[in-house]
Chimera marker file (.cmm) of the C-alpha trace (Angstrom):
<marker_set name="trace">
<marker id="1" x="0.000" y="0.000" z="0.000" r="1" g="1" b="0" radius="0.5"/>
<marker id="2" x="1.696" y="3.093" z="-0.861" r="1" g="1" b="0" radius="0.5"/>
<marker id="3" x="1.499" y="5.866" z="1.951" r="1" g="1" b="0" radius="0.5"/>
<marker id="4" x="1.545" y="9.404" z="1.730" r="1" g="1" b="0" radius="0.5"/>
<marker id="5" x="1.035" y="12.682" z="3.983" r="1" g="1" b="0" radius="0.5"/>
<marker id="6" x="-0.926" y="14.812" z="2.142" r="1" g="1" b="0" radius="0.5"/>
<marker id="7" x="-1.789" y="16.768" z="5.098" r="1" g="1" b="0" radius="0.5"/>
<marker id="8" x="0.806" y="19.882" z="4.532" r="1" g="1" b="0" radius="0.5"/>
<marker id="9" x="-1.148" y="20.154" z="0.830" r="1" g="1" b="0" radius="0.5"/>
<marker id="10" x="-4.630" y="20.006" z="2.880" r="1" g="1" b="0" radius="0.5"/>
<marker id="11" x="-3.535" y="23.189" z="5.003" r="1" g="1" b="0" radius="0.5"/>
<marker id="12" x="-2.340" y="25.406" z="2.350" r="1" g="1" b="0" radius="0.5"/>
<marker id="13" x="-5.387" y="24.690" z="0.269" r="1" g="1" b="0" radius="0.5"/>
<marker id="14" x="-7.255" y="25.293" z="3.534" r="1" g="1" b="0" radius="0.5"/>
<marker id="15" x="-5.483" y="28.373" z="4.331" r="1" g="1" b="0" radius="0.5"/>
<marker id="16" x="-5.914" y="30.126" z="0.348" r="1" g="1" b="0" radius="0.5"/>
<marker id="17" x="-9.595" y="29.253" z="0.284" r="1" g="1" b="0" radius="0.5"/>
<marker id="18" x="-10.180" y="31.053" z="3.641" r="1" g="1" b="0" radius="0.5"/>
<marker id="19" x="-8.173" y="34.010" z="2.452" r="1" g="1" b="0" radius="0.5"/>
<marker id="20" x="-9.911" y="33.894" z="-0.573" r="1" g="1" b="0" radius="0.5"/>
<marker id="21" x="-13.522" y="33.687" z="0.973" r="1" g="1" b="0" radius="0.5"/>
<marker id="22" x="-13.130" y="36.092" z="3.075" r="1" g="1" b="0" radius="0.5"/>
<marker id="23" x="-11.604" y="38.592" z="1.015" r="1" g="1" b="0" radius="0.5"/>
<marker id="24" x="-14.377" y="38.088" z="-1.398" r="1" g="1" b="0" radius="0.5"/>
<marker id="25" x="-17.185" y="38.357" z="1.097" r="1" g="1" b="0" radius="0.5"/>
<marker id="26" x="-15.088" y="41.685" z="2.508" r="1" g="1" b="0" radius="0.5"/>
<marker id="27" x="-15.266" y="43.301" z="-1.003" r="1" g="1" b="0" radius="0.5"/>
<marker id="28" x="-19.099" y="42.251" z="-1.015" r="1" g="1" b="0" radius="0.5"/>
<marker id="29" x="-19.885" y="43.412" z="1.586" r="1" g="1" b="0" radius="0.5"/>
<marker id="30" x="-18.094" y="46.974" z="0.997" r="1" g="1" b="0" radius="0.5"/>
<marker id="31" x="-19.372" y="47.679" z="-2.817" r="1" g="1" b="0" radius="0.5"/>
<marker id="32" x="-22.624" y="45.431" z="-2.583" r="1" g="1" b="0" radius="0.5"/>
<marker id="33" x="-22.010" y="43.674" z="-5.500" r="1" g="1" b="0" radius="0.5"/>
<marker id="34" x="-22.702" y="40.173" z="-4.337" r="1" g="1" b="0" radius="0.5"/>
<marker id="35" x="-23.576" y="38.689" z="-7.807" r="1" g="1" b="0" radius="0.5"/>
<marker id="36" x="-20.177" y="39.567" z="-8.849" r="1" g="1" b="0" radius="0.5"/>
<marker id="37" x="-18.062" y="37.761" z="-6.182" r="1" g="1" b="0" radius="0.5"/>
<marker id="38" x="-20.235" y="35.259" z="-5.579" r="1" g="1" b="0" radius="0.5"/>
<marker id="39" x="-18.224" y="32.612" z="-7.516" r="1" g="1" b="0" radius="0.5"/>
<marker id="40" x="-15.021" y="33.361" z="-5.828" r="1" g="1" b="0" radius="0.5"/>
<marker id="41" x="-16.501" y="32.696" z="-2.265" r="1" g="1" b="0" radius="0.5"/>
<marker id="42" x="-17.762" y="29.482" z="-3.734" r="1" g="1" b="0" radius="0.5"/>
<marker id="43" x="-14.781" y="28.914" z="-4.765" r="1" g="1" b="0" radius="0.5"/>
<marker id="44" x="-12.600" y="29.482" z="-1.809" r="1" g="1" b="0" radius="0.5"/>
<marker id="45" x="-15.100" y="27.802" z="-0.007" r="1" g="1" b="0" radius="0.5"/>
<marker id="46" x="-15.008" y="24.622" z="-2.266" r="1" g="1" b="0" radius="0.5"/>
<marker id="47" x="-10.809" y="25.001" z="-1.371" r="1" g="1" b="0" radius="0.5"/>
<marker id="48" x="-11.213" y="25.054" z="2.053" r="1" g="1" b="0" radius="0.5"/>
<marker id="49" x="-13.412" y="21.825" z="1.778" r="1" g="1" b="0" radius="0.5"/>
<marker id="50" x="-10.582" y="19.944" z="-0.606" r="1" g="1" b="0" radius="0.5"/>
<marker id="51" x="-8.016" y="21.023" z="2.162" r="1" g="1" b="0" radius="0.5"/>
<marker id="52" x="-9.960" y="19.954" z="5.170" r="1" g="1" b="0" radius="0.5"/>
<marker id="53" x="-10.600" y="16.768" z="3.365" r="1" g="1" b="0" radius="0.5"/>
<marker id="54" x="-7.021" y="15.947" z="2.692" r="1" g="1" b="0" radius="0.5"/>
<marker id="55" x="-5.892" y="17.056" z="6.144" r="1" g="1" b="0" radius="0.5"/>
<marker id="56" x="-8.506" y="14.651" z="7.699" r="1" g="1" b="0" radius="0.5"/>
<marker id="57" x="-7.322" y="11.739" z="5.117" r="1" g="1" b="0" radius="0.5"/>
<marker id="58" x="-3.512" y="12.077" z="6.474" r="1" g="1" b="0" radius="0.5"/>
<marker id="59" x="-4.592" y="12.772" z="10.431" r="1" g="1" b="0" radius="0.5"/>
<marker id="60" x="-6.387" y="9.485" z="9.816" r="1" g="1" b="0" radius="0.5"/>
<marker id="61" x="-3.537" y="7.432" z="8.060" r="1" g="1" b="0" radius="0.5"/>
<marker id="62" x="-1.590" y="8.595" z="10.429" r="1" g="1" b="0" radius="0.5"/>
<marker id="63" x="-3.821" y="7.600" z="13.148" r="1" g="1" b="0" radius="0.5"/>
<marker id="64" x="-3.834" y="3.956" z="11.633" r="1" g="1" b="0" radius="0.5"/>
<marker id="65" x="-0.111" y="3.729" z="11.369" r="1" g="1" b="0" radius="0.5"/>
<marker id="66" x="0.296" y="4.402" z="15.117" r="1" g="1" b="0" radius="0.5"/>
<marker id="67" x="-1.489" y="1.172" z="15.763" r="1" g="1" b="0" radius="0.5"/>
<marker id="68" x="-4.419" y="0.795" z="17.939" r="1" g="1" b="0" radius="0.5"/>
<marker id="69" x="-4.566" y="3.289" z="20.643" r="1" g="1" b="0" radius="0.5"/>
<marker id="70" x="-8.212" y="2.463" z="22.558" r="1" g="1" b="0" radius="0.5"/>
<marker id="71" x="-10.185" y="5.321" z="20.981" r="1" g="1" b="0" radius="0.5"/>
<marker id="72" x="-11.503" y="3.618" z="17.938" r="1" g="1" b="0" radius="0.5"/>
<marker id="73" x="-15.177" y="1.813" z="18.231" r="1" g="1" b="0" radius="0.5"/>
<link id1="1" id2="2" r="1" g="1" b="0" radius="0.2"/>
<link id1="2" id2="3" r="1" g="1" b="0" radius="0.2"/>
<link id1="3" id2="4" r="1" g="1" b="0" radius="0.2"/>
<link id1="4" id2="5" r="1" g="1" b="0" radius="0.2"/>
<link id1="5" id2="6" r="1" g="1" b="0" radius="0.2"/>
<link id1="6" id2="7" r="1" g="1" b="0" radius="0.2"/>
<link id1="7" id2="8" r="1" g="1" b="0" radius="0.2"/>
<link id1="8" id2="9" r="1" g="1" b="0" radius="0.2"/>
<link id1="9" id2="10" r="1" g="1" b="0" radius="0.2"/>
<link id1="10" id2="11" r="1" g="1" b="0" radius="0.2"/>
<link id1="11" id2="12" r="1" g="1" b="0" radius="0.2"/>
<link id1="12" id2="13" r="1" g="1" b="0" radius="0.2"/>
<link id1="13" id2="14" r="1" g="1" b="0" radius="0.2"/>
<link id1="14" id2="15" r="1" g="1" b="0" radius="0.2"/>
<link id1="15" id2="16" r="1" g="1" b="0" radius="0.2"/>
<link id1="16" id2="17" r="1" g="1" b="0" radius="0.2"/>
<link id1="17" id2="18" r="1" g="1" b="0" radius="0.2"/>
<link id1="18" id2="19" r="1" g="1" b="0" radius="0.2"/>
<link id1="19" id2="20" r="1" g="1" b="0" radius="0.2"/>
<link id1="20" id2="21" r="1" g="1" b="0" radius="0.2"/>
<link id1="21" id2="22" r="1" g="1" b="0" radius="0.2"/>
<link id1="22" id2="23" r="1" g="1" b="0" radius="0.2"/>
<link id1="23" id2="24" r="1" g="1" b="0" radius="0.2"/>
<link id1="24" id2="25" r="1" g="1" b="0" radius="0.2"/>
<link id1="25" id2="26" r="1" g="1" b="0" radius="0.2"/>
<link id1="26" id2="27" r="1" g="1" b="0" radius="0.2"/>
<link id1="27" id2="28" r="1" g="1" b="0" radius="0.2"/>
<link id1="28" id2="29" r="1" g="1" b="0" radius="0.2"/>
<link id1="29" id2="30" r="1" g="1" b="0" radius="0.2"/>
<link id1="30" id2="31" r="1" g="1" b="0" radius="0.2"/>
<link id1="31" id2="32" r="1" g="1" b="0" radius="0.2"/>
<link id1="32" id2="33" r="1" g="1" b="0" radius="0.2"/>
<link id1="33" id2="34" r="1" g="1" b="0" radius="0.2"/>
<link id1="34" id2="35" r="1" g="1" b="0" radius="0.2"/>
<link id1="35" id2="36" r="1" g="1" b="0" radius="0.2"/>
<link id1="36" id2="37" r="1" g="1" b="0" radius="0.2"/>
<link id1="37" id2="38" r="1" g="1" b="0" radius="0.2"/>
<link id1="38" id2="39" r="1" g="1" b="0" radius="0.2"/>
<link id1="39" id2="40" r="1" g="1" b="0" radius="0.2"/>
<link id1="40" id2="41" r="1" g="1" b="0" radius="0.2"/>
<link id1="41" id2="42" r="1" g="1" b="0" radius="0.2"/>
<link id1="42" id2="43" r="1" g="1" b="0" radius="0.2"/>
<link id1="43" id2="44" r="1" g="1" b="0" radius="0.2"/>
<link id1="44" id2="45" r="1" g="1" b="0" radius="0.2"/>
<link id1="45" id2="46" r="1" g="1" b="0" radius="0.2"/>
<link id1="46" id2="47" r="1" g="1" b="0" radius="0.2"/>
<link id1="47" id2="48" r="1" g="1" b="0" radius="0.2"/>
<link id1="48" id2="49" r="1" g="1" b="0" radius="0.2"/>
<link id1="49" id2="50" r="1" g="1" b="0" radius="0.2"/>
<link id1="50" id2="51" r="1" g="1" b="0" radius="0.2"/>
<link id1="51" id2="52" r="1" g="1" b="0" radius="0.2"/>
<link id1="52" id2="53" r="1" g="1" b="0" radius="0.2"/>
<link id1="53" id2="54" r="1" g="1" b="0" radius="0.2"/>
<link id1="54" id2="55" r="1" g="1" b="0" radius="0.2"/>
<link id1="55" id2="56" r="1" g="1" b="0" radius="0.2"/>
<link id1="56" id2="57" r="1" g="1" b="0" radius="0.2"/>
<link id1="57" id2="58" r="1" g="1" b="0" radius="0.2"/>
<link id1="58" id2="59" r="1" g="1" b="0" radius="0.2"/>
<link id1="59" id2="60" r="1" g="1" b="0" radius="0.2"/>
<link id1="60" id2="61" r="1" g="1" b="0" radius="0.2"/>
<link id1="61" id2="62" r="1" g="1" b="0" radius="0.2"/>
<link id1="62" id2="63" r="1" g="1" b="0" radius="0.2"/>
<link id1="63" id2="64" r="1" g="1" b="0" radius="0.2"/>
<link id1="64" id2="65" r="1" g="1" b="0" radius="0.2"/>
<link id1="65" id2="66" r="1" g="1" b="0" radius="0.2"/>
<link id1="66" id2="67" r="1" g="1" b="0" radius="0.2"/>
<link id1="67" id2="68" r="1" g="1" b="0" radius="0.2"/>
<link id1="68" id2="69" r="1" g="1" b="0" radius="0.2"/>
<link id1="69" id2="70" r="1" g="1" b="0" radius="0.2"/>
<link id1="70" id2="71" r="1" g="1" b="0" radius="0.2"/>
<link id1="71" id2="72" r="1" g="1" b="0" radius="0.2"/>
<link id1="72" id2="73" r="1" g="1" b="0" radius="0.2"/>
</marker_set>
């Protein structure tokens, strides 16, 4: 089984679509123009899901590769 962390990737992705979000919402908020930056906080916020999703994938392959520690059901 081949075995990567993939969690530094996760946070940087995590960490750009946050910036991004919010400085899209920030410049909504100050001009009104929500139609136009609408697609940029979807984006950011579809980056910040992608980065959660591969920090979770590594915490938990990590997890595994510690061997059994009494928290799992």
């Amino acid at each position: 089984m081949r075995s990567f962390n993939t969690g530094p990737a996760g946070t940087l992705l995590m960490v750009v679509g946050l910036l991004l979000a919010a400085s899209s919402t920030y410049t909504a908020v100050a001009k009104g123009g929500w139609p136009d930056v609408l697609p940029s906080i979807l984006i950011g916020l579809s980056l910040t899901a992608v980065g959660y999703s591969l920090v979770a994938r590594a915490r938990r392959s990590q997890s595994r590769s510690d061997g059994p520690d009494g928290d799992e059901l």
